[in-house]
N, C-alpha and C positions, 0 to 999 in steps of 0.2 A: 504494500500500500504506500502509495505517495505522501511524503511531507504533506503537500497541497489537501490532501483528505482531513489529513489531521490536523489542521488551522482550526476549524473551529473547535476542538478541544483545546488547544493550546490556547485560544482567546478564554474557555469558558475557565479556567483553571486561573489565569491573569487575572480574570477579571473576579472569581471569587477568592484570591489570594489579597488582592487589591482592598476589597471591602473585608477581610479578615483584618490586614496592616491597622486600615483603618480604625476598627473596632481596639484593636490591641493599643493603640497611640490616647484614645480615649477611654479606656479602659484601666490601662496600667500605665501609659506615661510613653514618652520617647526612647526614653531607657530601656526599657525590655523591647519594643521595637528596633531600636539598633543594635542590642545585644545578639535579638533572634537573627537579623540580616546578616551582622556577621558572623555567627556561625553558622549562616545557609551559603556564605562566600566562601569560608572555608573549606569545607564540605565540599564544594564544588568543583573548587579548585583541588583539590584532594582526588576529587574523582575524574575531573575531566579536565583541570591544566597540563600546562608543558611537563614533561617527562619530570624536568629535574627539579622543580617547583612542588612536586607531590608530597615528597617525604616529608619535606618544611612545611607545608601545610596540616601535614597530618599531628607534625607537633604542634602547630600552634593549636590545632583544635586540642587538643589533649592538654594542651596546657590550662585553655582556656575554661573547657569543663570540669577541668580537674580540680579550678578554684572557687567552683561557686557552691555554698554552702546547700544543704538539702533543700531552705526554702527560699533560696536564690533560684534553684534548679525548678523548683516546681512549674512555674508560670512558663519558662522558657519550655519546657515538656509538653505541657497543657498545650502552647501556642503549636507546636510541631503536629501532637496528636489532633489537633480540629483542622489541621493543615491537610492531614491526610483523611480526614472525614470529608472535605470539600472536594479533594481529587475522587475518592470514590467516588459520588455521586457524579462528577463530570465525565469520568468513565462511564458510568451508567448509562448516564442520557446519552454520549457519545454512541457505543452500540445500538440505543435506542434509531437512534440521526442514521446511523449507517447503515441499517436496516430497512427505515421509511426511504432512504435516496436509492436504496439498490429496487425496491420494492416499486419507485415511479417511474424509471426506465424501462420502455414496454415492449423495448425489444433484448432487453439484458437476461441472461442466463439467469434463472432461478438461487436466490442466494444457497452459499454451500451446507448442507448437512439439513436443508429444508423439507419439507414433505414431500414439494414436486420438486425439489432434485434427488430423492429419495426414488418417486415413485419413476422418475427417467432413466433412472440409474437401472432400476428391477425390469421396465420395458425394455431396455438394451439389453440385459443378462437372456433375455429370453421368457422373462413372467409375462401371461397374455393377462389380458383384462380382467377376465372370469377367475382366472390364479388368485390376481390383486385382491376383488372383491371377496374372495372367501377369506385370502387371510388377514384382511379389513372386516370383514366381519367374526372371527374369531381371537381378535387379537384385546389381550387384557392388557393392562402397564396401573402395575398398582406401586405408589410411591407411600413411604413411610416413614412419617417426622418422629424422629428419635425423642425420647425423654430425655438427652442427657446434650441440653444445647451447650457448645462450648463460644458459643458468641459473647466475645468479653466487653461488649459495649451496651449498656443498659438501654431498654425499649425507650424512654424519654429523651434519652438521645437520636435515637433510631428515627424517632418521629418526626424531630425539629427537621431530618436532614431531609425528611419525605416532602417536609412543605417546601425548602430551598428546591428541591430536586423537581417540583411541577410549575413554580417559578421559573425555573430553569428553562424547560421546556414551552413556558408559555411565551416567553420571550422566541425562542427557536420557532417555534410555528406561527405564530400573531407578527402583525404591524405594528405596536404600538406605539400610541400618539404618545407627543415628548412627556405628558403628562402622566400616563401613563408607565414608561418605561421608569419615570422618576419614583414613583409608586412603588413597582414591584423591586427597587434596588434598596428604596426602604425598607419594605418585607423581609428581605431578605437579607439586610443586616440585621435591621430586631432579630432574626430568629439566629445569625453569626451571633451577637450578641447573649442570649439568652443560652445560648448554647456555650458562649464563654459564661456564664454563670452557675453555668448546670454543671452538680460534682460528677465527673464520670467513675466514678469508684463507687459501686455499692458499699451501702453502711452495712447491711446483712446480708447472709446468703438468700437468692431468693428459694422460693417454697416450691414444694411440687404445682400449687396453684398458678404462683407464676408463671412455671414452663408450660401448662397446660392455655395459659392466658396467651403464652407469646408463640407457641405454635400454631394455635389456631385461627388467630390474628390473621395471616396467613392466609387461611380457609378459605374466613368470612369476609375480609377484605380483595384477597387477589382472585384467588382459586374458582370462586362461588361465580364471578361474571366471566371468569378467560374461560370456563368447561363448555359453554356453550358453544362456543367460535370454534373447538375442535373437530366438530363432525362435520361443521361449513367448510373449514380448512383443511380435513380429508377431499370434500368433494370436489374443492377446487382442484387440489394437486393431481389429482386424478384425472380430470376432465384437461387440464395442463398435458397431462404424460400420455395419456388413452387419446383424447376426442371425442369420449363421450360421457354421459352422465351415470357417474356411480349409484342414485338414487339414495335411497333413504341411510345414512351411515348411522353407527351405534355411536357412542361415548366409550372410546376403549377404555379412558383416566378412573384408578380407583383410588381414593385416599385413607389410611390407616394411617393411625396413630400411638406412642406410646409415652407418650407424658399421662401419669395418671394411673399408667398399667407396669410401670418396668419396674418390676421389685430387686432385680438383677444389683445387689452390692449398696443398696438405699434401703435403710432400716425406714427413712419416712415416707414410704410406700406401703402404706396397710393397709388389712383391707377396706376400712369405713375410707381412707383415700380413693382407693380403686371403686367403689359403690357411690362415693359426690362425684368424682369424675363422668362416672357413668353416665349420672342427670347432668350433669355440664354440658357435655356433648351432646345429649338428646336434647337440652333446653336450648340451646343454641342453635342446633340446627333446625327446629319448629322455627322457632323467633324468625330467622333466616329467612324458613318457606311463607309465614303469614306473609312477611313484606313481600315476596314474590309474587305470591297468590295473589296477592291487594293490587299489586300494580298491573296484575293479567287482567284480574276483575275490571280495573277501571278503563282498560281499553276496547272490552270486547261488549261495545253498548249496540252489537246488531238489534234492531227490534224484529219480532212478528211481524208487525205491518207491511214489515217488505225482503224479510225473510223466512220462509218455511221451516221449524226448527225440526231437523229427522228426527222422528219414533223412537228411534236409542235414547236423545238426550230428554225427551216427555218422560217417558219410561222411567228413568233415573231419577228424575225431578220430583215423578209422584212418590217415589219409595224412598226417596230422603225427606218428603214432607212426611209421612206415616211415619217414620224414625224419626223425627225430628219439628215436631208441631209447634213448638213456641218459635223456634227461627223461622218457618215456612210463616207462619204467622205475623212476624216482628219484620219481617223482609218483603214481605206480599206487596205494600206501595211503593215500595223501593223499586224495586224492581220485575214489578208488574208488565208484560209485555218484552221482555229480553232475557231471555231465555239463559244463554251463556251464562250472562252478570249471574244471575239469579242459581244458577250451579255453581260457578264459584262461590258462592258465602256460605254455601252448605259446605263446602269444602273446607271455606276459612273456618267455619265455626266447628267442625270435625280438628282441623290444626288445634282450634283454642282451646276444647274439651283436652286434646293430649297435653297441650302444653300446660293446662291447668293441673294436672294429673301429675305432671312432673315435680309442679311449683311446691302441690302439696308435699310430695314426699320427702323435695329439699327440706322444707321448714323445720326441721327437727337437726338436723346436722348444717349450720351455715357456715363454716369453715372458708369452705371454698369460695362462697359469695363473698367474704372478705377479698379475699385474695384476689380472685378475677374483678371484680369490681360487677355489681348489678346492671345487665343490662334493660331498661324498662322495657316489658312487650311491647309490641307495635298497637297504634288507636286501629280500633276496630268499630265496625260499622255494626260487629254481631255482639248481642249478647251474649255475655260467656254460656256453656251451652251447660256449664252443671247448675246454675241459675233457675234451670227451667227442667231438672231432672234428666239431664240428656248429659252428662259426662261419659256416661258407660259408652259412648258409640261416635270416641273421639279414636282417631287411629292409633294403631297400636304398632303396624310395622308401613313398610314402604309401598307393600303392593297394592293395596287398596288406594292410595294416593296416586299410585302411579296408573292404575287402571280410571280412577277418574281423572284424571289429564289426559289421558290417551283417547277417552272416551268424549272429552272438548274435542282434542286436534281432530278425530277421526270427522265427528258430527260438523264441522267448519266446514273441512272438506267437503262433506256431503252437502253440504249448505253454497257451495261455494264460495267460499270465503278461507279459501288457501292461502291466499295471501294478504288474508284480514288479521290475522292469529292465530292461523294455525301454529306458525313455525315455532313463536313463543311456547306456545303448549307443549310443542313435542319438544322443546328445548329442557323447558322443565319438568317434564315426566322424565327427560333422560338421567337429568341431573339427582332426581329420585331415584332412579334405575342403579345410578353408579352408590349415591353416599346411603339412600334408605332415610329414616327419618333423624339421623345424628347429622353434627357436620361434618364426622368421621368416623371411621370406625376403629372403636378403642380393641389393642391387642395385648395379651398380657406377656410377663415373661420373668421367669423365675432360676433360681438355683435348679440345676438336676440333681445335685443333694436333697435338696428339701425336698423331693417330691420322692425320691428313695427313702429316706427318713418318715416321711407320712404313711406309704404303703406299707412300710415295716410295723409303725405302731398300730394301723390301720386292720395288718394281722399278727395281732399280738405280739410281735417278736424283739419288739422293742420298746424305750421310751419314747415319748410325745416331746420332740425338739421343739424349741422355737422357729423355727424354719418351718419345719413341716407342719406344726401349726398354723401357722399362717398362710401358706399354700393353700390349704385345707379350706380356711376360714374363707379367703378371697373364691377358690375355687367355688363356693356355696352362695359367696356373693353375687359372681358371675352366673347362677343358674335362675338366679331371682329375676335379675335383669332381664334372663332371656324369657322368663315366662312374663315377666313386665311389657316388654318391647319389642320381644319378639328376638330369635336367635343372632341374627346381626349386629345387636347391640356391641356383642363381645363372643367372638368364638374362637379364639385364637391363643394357644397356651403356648409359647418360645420354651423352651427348655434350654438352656447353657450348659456353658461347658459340659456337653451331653458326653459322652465318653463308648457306652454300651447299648443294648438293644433295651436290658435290664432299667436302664432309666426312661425308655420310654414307654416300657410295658408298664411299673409305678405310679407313671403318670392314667395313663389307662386307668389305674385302680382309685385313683384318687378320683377322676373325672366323675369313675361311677359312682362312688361313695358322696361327693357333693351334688349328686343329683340333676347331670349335666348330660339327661336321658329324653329323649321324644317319645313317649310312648306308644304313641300311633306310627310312628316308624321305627319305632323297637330300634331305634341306633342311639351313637352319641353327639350329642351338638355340639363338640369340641374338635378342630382340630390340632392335633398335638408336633409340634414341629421341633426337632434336635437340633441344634445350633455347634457344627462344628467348628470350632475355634482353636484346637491345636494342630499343631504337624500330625502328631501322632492323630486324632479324630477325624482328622481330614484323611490321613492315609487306608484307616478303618473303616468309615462311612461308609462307602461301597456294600463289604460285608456288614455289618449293620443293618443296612438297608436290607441285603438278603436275607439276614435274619428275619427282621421283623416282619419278610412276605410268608415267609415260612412259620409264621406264629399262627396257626389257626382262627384264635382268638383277636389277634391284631388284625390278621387276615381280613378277617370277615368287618370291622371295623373302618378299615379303607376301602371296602367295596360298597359300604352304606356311603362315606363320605364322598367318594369319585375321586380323589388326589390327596396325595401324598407330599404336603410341602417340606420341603429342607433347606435349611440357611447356611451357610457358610459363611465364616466370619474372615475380613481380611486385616483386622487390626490383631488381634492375640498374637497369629501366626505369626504377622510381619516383626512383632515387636520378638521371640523368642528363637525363630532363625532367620531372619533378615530379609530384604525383599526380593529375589531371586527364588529361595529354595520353598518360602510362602506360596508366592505367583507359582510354582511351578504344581506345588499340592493342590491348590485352588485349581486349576487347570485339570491335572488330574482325575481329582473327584469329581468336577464336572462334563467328564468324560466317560467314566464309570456311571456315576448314578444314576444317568438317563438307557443307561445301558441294562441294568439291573432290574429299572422300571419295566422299562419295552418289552425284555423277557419276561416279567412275572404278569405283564397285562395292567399294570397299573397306571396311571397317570401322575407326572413330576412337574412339579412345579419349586426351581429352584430362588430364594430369596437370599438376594447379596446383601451381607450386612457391610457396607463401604464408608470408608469415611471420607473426609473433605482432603485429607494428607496424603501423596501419592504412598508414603509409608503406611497409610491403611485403607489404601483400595482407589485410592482417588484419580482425575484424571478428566480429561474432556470426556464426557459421557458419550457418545453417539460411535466414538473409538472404540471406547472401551466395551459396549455392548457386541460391535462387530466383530470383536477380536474373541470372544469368547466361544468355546468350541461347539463344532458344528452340532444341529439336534438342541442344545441347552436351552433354546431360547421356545420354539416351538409352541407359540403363539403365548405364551405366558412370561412377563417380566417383571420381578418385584426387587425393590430394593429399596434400602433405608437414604434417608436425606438426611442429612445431621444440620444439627440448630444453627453454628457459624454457617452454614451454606445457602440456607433459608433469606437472608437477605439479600446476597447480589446475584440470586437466582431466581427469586420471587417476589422481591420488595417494589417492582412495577408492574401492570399490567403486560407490556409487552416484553419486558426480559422474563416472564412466567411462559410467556407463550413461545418465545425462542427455546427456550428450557425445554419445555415440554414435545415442541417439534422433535428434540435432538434424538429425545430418548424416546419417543412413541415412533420416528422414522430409523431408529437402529435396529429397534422391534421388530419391528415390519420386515426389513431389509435382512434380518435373517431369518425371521420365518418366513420368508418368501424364499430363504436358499438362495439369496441374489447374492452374498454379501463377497467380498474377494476372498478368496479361497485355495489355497496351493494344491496339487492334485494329493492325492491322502497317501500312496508312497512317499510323496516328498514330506508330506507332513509330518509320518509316523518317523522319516528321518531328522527330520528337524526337533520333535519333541525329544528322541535318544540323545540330539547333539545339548537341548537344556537341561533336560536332567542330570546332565554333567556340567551344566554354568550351576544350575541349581545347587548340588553337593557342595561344591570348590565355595559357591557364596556362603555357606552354609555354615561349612564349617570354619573360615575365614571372619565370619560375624559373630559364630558366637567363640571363638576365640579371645577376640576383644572384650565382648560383651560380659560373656559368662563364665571365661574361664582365668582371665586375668584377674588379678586378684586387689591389682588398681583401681580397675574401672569404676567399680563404684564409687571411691570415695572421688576420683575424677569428674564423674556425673554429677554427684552432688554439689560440689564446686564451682565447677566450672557451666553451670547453669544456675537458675533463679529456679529452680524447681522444689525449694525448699517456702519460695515465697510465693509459687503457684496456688500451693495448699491453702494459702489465707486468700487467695480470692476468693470473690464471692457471683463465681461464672455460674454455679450450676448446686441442685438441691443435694447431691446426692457426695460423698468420701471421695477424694481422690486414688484411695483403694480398697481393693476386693475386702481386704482384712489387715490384720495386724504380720506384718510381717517386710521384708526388703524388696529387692528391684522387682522379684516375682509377683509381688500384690499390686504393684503400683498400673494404673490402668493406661493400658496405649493414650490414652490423650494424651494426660500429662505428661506420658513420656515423649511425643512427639514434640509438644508443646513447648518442652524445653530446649530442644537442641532447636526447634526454631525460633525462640528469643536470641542462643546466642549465635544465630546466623551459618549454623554450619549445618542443619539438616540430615544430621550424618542417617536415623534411620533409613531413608530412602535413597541412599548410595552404596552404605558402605557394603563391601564384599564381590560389588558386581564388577572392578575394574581386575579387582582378582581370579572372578571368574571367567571373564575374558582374555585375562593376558593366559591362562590356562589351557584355553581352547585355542586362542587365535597364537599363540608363539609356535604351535606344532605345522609340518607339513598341510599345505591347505586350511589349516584352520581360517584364517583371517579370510580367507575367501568364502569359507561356509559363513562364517559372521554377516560378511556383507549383502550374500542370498539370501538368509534368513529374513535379514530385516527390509531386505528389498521384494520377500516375495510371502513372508506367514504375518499376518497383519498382529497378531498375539504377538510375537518377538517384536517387530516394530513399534506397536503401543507402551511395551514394557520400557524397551530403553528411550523413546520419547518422553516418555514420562521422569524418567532418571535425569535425561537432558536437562528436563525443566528447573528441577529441582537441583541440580547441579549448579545452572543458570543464576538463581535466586541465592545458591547460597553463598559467602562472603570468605574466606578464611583467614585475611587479612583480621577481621574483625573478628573472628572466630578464637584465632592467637591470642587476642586480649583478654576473652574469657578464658582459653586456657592458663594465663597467666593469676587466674582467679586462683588454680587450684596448688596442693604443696606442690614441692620440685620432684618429690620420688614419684607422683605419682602422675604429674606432666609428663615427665622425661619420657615413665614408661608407656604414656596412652598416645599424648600429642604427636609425637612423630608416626606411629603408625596413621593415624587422622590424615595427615598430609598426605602420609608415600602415596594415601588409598585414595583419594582423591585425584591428586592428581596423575593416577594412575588409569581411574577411569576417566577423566575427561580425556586424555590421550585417544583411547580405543574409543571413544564413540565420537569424537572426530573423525577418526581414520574408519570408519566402519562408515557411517554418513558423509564422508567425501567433504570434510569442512574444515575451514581455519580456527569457528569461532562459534560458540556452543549457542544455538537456536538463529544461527544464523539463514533457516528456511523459517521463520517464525517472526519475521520483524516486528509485528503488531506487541508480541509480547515482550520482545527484547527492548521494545520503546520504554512500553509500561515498567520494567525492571529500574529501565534508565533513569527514570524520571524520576520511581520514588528513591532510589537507592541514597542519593547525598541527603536526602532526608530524612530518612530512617539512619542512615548513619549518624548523627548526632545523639540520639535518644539511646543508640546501641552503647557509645561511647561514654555517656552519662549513667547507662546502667551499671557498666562494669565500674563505673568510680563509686558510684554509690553502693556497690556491692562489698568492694573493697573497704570502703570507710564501716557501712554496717559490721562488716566479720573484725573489723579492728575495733568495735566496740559503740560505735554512732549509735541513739538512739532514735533519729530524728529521723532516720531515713526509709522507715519501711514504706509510708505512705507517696513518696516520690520513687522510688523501686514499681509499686504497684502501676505507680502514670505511665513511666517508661516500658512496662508490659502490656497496659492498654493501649499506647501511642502505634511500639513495636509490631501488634497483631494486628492496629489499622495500615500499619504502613507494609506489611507484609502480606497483608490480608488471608492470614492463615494464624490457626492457633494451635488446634490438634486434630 
């Protein structure tokens, strides 16, 4: 991409750097305005003056931060950290702008990784039309917001930047008069302003309430109006690729949730948690549908007099007035003569009976209404329907909603009036179709102890743990709900660290003992899913899996349920043998377990537990879905979204729907079998040639890792990971239990080596494992096949690139300088060798001088924030230094410079 493209980001960035200056000049004085300018001249000239001017530079910075006292430092932190909150959002908008400009060119090629360049891509491979459509109509993508957000910037913040950010945008698309632009630059410093007022450090941890409040934010903000534009935006891309019309598309998009339900390592997860969440999510997503309903009703004023209403919608009318005589009654001059109107308030007033149903049963437990804060019902035109003895005949699950919406769209149609509102209606029957009556659907997920420990006491064979009591307890919770709500509410049990078949037969027993039974379908309304998360569980899975087909009693279990899900975890693994010999079990198993399926007659549906860090699973989605082995995908993809990722993936209407394109056209693209594919000889010779990167990474990381006997107190040290623990990012321990590196959870472990710029999880081992393969006879030629022709090998080391790219080591040495000398000496030089060993070989393997050098758009974005985040980097390691020398003043300027760090890096774990 051209400089010239990227002007107007560089204006918008000036120009809200400009109105920052300014804020900060009248805010705190001249003083810290010239303080912060020069150390951004520093800084820069560090990064990007003349050769021999660098080193000098890099002292004076160092000199300079090295003398200001803790609450010197603070304000000049503050100013960097809101620095790089204004860059984000200019980013934002910026893909927003580049998106809308490729999108008005109307003879330009389809932007890349888009639906119709998707579905052009599957036409070329050879998918005809009729292929497309089935696997458009079979195809699910369910996305799943994790309980445990690691986004370290508080939602008050979060907010101010959303109002800057449609400011932003409003100017980029409007004319406006001088009067106006003078306007919105005032906006939008009050809110630079106020945001220089607002503490970004939480005073507490927030609560399980909170993350339930700021995921679903999300939902009911973004989610709730982009779901509808996805089936329009199938049908375009398709009529783009084919030349004809797809006709009616589903809603592939499903949303799952687990703020509320992850009991995983969070004692404040019980089950009276798990049972408010429960109403949370159903009370919210009613709320949600009245306003929708309300706004359908008030469009659809066809009369009788000059429209015939069909027999279906009379039919309906009379049997919701018999069910429902004080509303038929209360609504009769209302909507006398308009049929539609007059259906929907039956409907509204069905929503207000459930949702009244809800409200009651909150009232006894208000916890959570604290926390999320009350949202008041929507005005209603109906009287609540238990008012008039009509509660009982409020809905209870999604179908009945969704059969009256369908049964609008359908009678429109027949009315003629397809393009009166119909479309509306079937937009919202779909959006029923996908969420059901929640805004999402809550999933739970637990220890595989605990639920081994419950079956045991459960047949006498043991004591009643804590664990397994409360498994037990929520489990019982969960079956209220479903006879409440109807089974959708919550059907879904995760089991962790599963290990054996044995922890999910347990689970079984537990299911049935909490009463998680249909009895007119004699099954269970649970599905139970194993969560492999170590090398070893992931190598085992496979058998596992054949075990449990082979269980009679499980057997028959999955043949009630129709599939068989399994997750796969990519943080455990990558954190205990590195990311190489991780990626290559991951791989594996999902190779195997669809394998396992197909013979036993079952159906797999496999769920990626991924995090935002290439060191636990991360990565441009739409690659990373293609790259995963052939058959895995096979019209079903589910994976988790974690909380840091949730904003510059979701936090505008149109970066959700880029998002969502990525990963609903990677779906697509391999369940259409389109996707690039090497022929399966070479394959099965490429996967032989990683399973030996994989070993050599393997045992190379955890050499370092796990068997030196440095390393740890090096980690400790030479990271802020000690001061990670007093944030207050998320509800839940920074580990599993009481114990060392073993308990500590892949966040925080990633989270650390990327405060001090060296990212070592997601490198280190792989250039070992390449100098291993490629130093032999032909190796370095197989390297360069590999990643020129298995899109898996290529995704893996792009993604190493990346993270290569971002990290620092220059600045990495000053945190090693944090730690003793016995235990630098022994860690930090290996750190380098291994470094710069792999940037060497994926140079030479991608044919390049200079690491992301096919990737300019990113290597911009590195550019730009890097002298800026450098400051804050520099400022940590002094104040870290003075802290461990005894400072008491410095934790709360430590914390700024990890909040500044993870905006300016835009990663945390």
């Amino acid at each position: 991409m051209s400089r010239e493209v990227d002007k107007p980001l560089r204006s918008d960035v000036r120009f809200l750097g400009r109105l920052l200056g300014e804020v900060l000049v009248e805010q705190e004085g001249e003083a810290l305005f010239a303080l912060e300018e020069a150390i951004r001249e520093l800084s820069i000239r560090r990064r990007r003056g003349p050769r021999e001017g660098r080193a000098q530079a890099a002292k004076q910075l160092v000199r300079l931060l090295g003398d200001l006292t803790p609450e010197q430092a603070e304000p000049v932190i503050r100013a960097f950290s809101v620095y790089f909150r204004l860059v984000n959002i200019a980013e934002q908008h910026h893909r927003i702008r580049r998106a809308r400009s490729h999108a008005s060119e109307p003879d330009a090629p389809p932007q890349r990784g888009s639906l119709a360049a998707v579905m052009i891509s599957a036409r070329k491979a050879g998918v005809s039309a009729e292929d497309m459509r089935k696997t458009i109509a079979r195809l699910t993508v369910t996305l799943t917001l994790t309980a445990h957000p690691t986004e370290a910037a508080r939602r008050t913040v979060l907010e101010k930047l959303y109002r800057i950010a449609r400011r932003l945008e409003e100017r980029d698309r409007c004319r406006l008069l001088p009067r106006e632009e003078a306007e919105a630059q005032d906006a939008m410093r009050e809110e630079i302003t106020t945001l220089w007022q607002t503490d970004e450090v939480r005073r507490e941890k927030p609560t399980v309430g909170d993350e339930v409040k700021n995921a679903l934010w999300y939902v009911e903000e973004i989610l709730w109006d982009v779901m509808p534009e996805l089936p329009r935006e199938l049908g375009r891309a398709f009529r783009r690729a084919y030349g004809e019309d797809l006709g009616e598309a589903p809603l592939p998009l499903r949303i799952h949730a687990w703020p509320g339900g992850d009991m995983d390592g969070n004692p404040n997860v019980t089950p009276e948690v798990v049972e408010d969440a429960l109403r949370a999510y159903r009370a919210r997503g009613l709320r949600r549908l009245l306003v929708s309903v309300r706004e359908l009703g008030s469009t659809l004023s066809q009369s009788s007099r000059y429209v015939d209403a069909p027999a279906p919608l009379l039919a309906s009318l009379e049997e919701d007035a018999r069910h429902m005589p004080a509303v038929a009654s209360q609504e009769g001059a209302h909507t006398d003569g308009e049929p539609w109107r007059r259906k929907l308030k039956f409907v509204e007033a069905r929503l207000s009976a459930a949702l009244e149903v809800v409200e009651q049963e909150r009232a006894a437990a208000r916890w959570i209404e604290r926390s999320l804060g009350t949202i008041p019902p929507p005005r209603s035109g109906v009287a609540g329907a238990s008012a008039h003895g009509e509660l009982g005949y409020g809905y209870r699950d999604g179908e009945d909603l969704c059969r009256d919406l369908l049964l609008v769209a359908d009678t429109l149609r027949m009315a003629n009036a397809a393009r009166a509102g119909e479309r509306r209606a079937r937009a919202l029957a779909e959006r029923v179709r996908a969420l059901g009556l929640s805004i999402a659907e809550l999933e739970l997920r637990a220890p595989a102890e605990d639920a081994v420990a419950a079956a045991r006491w459960l047949a006498g064979g043991g004591e009643e743990t804590p664990g397994g009591a409360r498994i037990l307890a929520t489990l019982r919770k969960m079956a209220e709900a479903q006879h409440e709500y109807g089974e959708r509410a919550c059907r879904t049990l995760i089991l962790s660290m599963t290990k054996s078949a044995d922890d999910m037969l347990a689970a079984l027993s537990c299911a049935r003992a909490a009463g998680l039974w249909d009895p007119d379908k004699r099954r269970l309304t649970v599905d139970i899913v194993p969560l492999f998360e170590t090398l070893g569980a992931l190598q085992q899975a496979p058998d596992i899996l054949r075990s449990l087909l082979a269980h009679t009693e499980y057997r028959r279990h999955l043949e009630t349920r129709g599939t068989q899900e399994v997750m796969v975890g990519y943080s455990d693994s990558g954190k205990e043998v590195g990311l190489l010999a991780a990626a290559g079990a991951l791989r594996n198993a999902q190779v195997e377990l669809p394998r396992v399926a197909r013979e036993a007659g079952i159906g797999l549906r496999i769920f990626h537990g991924r995090g935002e860090s290439v060191a636990r699973g991360g990565g441009p989605a739409q690659e990373g879905i293609l790259a995963l082995p052939a058959g895995s995908v096979d019209g079903h993809y589910k994976a988790t979204e974690q909380g840091e990722a949730l904003d510059h993936k979701y936090a505008r209407p149109e970066l959700a729907m880029r998002t969502l394109e990525l990963i609903i056209g990677g779906a697509l693209l391999h369940t259409a079998g389109a996707e690039e594919r090497p022929p399966a000889a070479d394959e099965a010779r490429y996967a032989a040639v990683f399973d030996e990167l994989a070993e050599v990474g393997r045992k190379t990381y955890r050499s370092l890792v796990w068997e030196d006997p440095s390393f740890i107190e090096f980690f400790s040290t030479a990271t802020p990971v000690d001061e990670l623990s007093r944030m207050n990012i998320g509800s839940r321990p920074s580990k599993r239990s009481a114990g060392g590196l073993e308990a500590l959870r892949a966040i925080p472990w990633v989270f650390g080596w990327t405060q001090n710029r060296m990212i070592l999880p997601g490198w280190y081992g792989v250039g070992s494992a390449l100098e291993a393969v490629g130093s032999r006879p032909g190796g370095a030629e197989m390297l360069v096949e590999m990643a020129q022709r298995w899109p898996f090998f290529r995704t893996v080391l792009d993604n190493v690139q990346m993270v290569l790219a971002k990290s620092d080591l220059d600045i990495g040495g000053r945190y090693a300088r944090l730690a003793p000398q016995a235990a630098r000496k022994a860690i930090w030089p290996k750190i380098k060798a291994e470094h710069a060993l792999t940037a060497r070989w994926l140079k030479r393997i991608f044919g390049v001088r200079k690491l992301l050098e096919s990737n300019p758009t990113l290597q911009r974005s590195i550019d730009l924030r890097n002298p800026y985040v450098d400051p804050m980097s520099f400022l940590q390691v002094s104040l870290l230094r003075k802290k461990r020398k005894g400072c008491d003043g410095c934790d709360r300027a430590i914390l700024l410079t990890i909040n500044g760090i993870a905006a300016g890096m835009r990663n945390t774990g």
